[in-house]
C-alpha positions as semicolon CSV with decimal commas, in nm:
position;residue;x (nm);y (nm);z (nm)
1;X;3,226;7,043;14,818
2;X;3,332;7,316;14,534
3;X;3,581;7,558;14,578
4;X;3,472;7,890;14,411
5;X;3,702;8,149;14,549
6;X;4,079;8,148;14,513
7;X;4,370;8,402;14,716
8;X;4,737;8,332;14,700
9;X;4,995;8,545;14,894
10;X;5,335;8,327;14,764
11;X;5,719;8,389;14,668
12;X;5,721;8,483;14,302
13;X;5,329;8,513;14,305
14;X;5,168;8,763;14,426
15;X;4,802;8,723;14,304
16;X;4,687;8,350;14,199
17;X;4,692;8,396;13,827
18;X;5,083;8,524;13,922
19;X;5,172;8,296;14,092
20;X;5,019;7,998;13,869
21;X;5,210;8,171;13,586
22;X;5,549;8,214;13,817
23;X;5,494;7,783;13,845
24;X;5,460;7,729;13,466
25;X;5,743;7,941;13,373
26;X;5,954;7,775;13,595
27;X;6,049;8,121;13,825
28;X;6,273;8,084;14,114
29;X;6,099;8,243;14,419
30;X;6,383;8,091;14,651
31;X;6,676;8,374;14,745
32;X;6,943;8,546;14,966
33;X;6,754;8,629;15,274
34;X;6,717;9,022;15,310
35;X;6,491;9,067;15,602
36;X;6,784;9,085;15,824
37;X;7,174;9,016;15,820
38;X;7,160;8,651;15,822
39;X;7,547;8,627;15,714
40;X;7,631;8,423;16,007
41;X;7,347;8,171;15,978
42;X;7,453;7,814;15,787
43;X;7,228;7,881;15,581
44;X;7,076;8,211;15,379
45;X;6,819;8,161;15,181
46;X;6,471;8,136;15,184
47;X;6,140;8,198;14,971
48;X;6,075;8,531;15,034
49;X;5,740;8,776;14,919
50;X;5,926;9,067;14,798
51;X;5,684;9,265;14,645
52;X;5,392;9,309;14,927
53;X;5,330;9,658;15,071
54;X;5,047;9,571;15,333
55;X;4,933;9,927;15,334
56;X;4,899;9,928;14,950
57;X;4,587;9,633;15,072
58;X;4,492;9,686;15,432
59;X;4,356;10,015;15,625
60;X;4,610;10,186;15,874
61;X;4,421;10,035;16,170
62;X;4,504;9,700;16,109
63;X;4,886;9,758;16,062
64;X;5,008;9,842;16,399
65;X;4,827;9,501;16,533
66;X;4,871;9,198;16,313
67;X;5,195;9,034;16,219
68;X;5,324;8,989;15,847
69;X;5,207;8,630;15,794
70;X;4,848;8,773;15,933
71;X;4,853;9,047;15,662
72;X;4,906;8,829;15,369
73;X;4,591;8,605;15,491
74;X;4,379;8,894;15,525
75;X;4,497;9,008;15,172
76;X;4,467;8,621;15,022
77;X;4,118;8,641;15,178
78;X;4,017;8,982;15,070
79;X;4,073;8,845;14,681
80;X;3,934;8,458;14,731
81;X;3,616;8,633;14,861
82;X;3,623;8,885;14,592
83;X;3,665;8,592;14,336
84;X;3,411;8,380;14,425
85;X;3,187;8,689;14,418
86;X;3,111;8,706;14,839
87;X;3,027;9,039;14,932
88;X;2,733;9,254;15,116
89;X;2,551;9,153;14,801
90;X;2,589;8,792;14,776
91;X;2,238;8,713;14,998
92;X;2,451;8,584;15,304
93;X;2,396;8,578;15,655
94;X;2,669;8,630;15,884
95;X;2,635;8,309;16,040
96;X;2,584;8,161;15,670
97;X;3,028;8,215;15,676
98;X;3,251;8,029;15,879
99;X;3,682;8,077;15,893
100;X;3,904;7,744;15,975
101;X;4,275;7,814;15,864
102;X;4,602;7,683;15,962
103;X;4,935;7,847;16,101
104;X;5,220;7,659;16,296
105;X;5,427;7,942;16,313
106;X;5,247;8,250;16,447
107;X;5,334;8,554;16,459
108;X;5,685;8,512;16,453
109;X;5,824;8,860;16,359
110;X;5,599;9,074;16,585
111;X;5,673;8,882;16,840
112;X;6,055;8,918;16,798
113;X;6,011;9,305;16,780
114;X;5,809;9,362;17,135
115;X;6,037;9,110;17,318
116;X;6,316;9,305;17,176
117;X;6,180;9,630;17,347
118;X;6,083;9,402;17,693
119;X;6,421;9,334;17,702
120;X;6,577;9,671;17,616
121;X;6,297;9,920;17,726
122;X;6,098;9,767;17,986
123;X;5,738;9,603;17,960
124;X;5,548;9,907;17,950
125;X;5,684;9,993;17,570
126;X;5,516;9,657;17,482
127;X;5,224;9,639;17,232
128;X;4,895;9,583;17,396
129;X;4,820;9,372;17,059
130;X;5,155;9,127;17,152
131;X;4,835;8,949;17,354
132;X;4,718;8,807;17,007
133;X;4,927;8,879;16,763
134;X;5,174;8,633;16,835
135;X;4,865;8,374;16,826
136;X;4,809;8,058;16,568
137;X;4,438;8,141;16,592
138;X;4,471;8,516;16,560
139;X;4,485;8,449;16,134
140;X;4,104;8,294;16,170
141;X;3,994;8,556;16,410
142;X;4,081;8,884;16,183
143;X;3,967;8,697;15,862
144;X;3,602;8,672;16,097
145;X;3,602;9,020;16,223
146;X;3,715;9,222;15,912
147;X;3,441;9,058;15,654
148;X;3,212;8,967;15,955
149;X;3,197;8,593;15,977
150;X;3,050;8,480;16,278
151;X;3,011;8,079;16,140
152;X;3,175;7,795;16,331
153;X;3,514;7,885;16,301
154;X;3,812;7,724;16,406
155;X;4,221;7,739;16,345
156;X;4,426;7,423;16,305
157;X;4,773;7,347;16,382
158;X;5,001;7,040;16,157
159;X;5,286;7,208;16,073
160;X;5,347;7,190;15,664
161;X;5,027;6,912;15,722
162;X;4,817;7,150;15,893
163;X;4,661;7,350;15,596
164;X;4,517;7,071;15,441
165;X;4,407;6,960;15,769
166;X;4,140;7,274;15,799
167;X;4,074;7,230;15,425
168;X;3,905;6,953;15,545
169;X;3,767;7,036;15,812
170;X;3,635;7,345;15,629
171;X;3,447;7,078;15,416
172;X;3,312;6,853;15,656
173;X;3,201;7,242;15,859
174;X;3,000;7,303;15,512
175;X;2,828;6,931;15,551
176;X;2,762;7,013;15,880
177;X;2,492;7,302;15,743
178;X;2,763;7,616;15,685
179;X;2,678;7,755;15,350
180;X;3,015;7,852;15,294
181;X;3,428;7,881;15,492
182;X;3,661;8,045;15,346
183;X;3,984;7,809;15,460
184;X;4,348;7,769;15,379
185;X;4,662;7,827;15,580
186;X;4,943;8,099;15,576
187;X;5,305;8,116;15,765
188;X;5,595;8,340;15,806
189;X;5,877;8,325;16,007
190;X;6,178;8,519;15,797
191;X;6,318;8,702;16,138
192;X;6,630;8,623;16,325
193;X;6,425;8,412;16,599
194;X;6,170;8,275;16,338
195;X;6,431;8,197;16,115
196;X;6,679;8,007;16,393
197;X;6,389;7,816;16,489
198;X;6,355;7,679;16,135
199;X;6,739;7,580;16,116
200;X;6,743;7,418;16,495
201;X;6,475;7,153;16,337
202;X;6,795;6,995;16,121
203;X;6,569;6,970;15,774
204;X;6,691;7,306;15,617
205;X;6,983;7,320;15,318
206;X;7,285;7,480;15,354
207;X;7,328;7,480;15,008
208;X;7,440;7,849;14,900
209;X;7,299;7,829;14,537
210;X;6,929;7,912;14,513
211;X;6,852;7,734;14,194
212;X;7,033;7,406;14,411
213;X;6,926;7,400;14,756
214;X;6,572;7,282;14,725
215;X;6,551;6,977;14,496
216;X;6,316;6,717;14,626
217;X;6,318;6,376;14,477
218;X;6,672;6,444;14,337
219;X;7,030;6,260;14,398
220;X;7,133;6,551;14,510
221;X;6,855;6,684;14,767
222;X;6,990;6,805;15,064
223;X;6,763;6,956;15,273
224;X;6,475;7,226;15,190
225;X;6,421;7,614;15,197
226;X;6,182;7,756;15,429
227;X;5,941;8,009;15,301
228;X;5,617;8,242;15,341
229;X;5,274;8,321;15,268
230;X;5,007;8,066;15,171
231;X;4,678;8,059;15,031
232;X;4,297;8,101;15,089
233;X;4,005;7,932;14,939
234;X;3,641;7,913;14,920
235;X;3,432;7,593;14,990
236;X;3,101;7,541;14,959
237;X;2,814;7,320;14,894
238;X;2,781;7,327;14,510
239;X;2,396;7,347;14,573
240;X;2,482;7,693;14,755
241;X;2,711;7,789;14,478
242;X;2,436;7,727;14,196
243;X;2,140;7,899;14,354
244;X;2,377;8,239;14,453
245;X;2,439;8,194;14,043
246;X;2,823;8,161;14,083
247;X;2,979;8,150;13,721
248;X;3,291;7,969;13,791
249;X;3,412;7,633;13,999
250;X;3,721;7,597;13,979
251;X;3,727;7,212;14,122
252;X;3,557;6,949;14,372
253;X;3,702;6,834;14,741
254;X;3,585;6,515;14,670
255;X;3,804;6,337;14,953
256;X;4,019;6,403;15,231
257;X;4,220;6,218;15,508
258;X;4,454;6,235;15,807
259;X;4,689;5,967;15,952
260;X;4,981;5,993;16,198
261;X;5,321;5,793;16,183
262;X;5,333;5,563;16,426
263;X;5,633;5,596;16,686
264;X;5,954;5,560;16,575
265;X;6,136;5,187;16,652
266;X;5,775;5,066;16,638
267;X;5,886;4,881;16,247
268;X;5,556;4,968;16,111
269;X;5,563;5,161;15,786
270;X;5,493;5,566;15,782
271;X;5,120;5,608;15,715
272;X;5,152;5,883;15,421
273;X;5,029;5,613;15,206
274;X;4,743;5,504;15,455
275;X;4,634;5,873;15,442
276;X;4,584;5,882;15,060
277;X;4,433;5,557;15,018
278;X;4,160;5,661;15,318
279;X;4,121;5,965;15,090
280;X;4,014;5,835;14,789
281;X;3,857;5,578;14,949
282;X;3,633;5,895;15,078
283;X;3,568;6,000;14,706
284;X;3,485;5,680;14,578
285;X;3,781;5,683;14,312
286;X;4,086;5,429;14,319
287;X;4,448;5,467;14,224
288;X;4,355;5,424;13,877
289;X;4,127;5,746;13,874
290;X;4,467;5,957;13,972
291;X;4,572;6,183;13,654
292;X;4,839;6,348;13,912
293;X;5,013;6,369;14,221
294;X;5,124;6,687;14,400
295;X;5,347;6,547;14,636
296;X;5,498;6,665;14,977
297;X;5,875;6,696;14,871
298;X;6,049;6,691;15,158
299;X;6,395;6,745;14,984
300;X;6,564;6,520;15,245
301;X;6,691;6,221;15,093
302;X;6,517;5,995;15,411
303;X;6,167;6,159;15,331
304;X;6,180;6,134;14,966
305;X;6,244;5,784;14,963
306;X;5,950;5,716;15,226
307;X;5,711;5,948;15,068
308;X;5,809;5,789;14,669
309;X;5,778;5,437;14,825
310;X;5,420;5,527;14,944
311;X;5,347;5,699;14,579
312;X;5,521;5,394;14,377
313;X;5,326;5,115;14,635
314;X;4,991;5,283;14,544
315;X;4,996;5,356;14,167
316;X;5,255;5,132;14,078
317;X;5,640;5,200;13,954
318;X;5,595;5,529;13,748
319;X;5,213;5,462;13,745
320;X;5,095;5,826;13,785
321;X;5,301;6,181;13,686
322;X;5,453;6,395;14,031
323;X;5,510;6,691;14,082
324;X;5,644;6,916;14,347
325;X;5,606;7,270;14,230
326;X;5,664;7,432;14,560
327;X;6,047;7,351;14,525
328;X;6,020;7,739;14,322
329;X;5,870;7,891;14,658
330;X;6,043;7,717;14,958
331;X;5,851;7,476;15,242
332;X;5,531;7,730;15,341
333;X;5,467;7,541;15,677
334;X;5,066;7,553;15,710
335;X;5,050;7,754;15,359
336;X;5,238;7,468;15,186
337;X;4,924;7,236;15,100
338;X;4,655;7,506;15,034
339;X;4,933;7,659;14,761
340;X;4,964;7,301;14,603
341;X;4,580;7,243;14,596
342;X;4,576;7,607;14,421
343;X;4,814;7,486;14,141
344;X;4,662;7,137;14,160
345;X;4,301;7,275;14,087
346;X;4,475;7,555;13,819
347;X;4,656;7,246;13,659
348;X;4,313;7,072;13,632
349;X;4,180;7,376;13,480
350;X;4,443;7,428;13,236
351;X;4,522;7,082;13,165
352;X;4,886;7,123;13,233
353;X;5,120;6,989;13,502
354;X;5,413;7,241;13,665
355;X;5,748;7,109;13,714
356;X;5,931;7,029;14,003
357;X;6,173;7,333;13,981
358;X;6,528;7,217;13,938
359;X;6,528;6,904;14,006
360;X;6,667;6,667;13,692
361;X;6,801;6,369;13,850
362;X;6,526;6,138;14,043
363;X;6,715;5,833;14,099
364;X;6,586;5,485;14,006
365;X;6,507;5,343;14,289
366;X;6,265;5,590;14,387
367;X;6,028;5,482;14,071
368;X;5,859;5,788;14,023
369;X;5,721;5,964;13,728
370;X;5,820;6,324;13,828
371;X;5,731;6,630;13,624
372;X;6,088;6,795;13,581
373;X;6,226;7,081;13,351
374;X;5,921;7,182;13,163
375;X;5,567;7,175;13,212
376;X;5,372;6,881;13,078
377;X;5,025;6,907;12,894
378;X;4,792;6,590;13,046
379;X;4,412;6,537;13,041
380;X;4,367;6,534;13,393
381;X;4,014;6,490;13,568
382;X;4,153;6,422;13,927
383;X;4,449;6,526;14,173
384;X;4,582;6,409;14,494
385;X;4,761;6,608;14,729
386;X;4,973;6,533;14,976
387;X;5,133;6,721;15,283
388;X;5,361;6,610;15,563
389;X;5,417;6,799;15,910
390;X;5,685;6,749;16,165
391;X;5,726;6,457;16,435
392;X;5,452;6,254;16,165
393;X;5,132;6,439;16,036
394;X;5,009;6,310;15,748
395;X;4,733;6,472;15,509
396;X;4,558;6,409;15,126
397;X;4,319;6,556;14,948
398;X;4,146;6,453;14,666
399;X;4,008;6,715;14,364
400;X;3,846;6,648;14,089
401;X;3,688;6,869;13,789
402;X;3,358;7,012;13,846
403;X;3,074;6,791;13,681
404;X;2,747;7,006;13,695
């Protein structure tokens, strides 16, 4: 499978060219909280879009019905369609186009809003659209109905796991006989109930300094930083791609897997490792095919151990570069792993691996060859990324560099 279309909604990057360049340059997207007063909350920051104005993107209509995190997928898929050149001239069907995305969150801040006039007005000053809104599958059903996709769609839920879960099950949709799903994932949930919700789950730093709450795989990682938006891509055979005459490709899905931990107590290992190996297993590569490793970052010194352990057991101590670059953007839920396969298939193009924001001191025992301060110039043919979700969903994908 080929991707050919890239959108990214993401702290610091609003575009996918701006936010690739908001990863290389090493630009903070993590903050003080402004959406509401959040000065009596343990903790106040997050990775917040700043600079979206959905009307500046979207018609009126749409506004009144769909909740923030829906209006940065519709924009993300607006420009991956646009990119990979998909539009009422591109000789498609609509049941050529199918939707799968991801979102464990819903609509989090509409919601908020119409139960705050249920309980202060009454019901009948609720929205009608509070029906759907609110909904983890409302993201794939406006993406079909605004660029009329009537393909096997579907919408998956894995928590930060979940968006490479329907980036593979995008692919195996375009095996199936799709010609082509435009997939990813997308979250937000920066309101006062959206917000709680992330903090009850214990994982969250209350670190007050931005530039040192979120430091996965360092001594001094203490929790992460939640944040919003995601991104959308395009798959599709590459046999589709070549006879519509598409110019660029930006990378292959060559493999992808999906494991869950086994219970706790149980004393078998996590199965983050299991999931990668099953993965390239998929795209006929081993370890030793690995140029780098985008890796979950957890920031929480239990789940950085676990996940480095898996990395270290598979490509050996410091066998294979790491990198984390979504410790400049805050823990996107379902829009985590489609923005790391964005910067893993940029990274490929460019030959260049981001850094894992501020972190600077990965401690020995973790074994890890992690990208940190600057940017590092590889040759790099293939990529594995990996993605975690709550209570043990596990996820990897495998890209590699177009080969015509």
């Amino acid at each position: 499978m080929v991707v050919t279309g890239l959108g990214v909604t993401a702290p610091g990057g609003i575009g996918t060219e701006r936010y690739w360049k908001a990863l290389l340059t090493g630009e903070n997207g993590i903050g003080e909280l402004s959406r509401f007063d959040a000065s009596h909350y343990p903790s106040r920051l997050a990775g917040q879009i700043d600079d979206f104005e959905a009307s500046d993107h979207l018609p009126g209509r749409l506004l009144p019905q769909t909740d923030v995190s829906t209006r940065y997928a519709l924009v993300a898929a607006d420009w991956a369609l646009a990119d990979a050149g998909v539009g009422p001239d591109a000789g498609f069907e609509d049941y050529d186009l199918g939707v799968v995305t991801s979102t464990a969150q819903g609509g989090f801040d509409f919601t908020h809003r119409e139960f705050h006039k249920l309980w202060s007005q009454g019901p009948q000053y609720v929205s009608v659209y509070e029906s759907f809104a609110w909904f983890y599958a409302v993201n794939t059903g406006q993406i079909s109905i605004r660029n009329t996709m009537r393909g096997p769609s579907a919408a998956l839920v894995g928590e930060q796991a979940g968006g490479l879960d329907a980036i593979g099950h995008a692919c195996r949709t375009v095996r199936r006989g799709t010609r082509l799903v435009l997939t990813g994932g997308v979250d937000s949930a920066l309101d006062p109930w959206g917000y709680a919700s992330q903090l009850a789950g214990g994982l969250v730093s209350t670190v007050a300094d931005p530039e040192r709450a979120y430091l996965p795989f360092d001594a001094e990682a203490s929790g992460h930083v939640p944040g919003e938006g995601g991104a959308v891509l395009i798959v599709e055979n590459a046999d589709s791609a070549r006879e519509r005459g598409v110019e660029r490709i930006y990378g292959e899905i060559a493999g992808y897997a999906a494991t869950f931990d086994p219970a706790p107590g149980s004393g078998r290992p996590p199965a983050l490792g299991r999931a990668a190996e099953l993965a390239l297993a998929q795209a006929g590569l081993t370890p030793a095919d690995v140029s780098v490793v985008f890796a979950d970052g957890a920031g929480v010194p239990d789940l950085d151990r676990a996940e480095a352990e898996a990395i270290s057991r598979l490509f050996g101590p410091h066998g294979v570069p790491v990198t984390a670059p979504k410790a400049l953007t805050g823990r996107l839920c379902a829009g985590g792993g489609p923005t790391d396969l964005v910067a893993a298939l940029l990274a490929l193009r460019d030959q260049v691996i981001p850094a894992t924001g501020r972190t600077a001191r990965v401690p020995d025992a973790y074994r890890l060859d992690l990208v940190t301060g600057q940017p590092r110039e590889a040759a790099l043919s293939t990529a594995l990324v990996l993605a975690r979700g709550r209570h043990g969903f596990n996820s990897a994908v495998v890209l590699t560099t177009h080969r015509p």
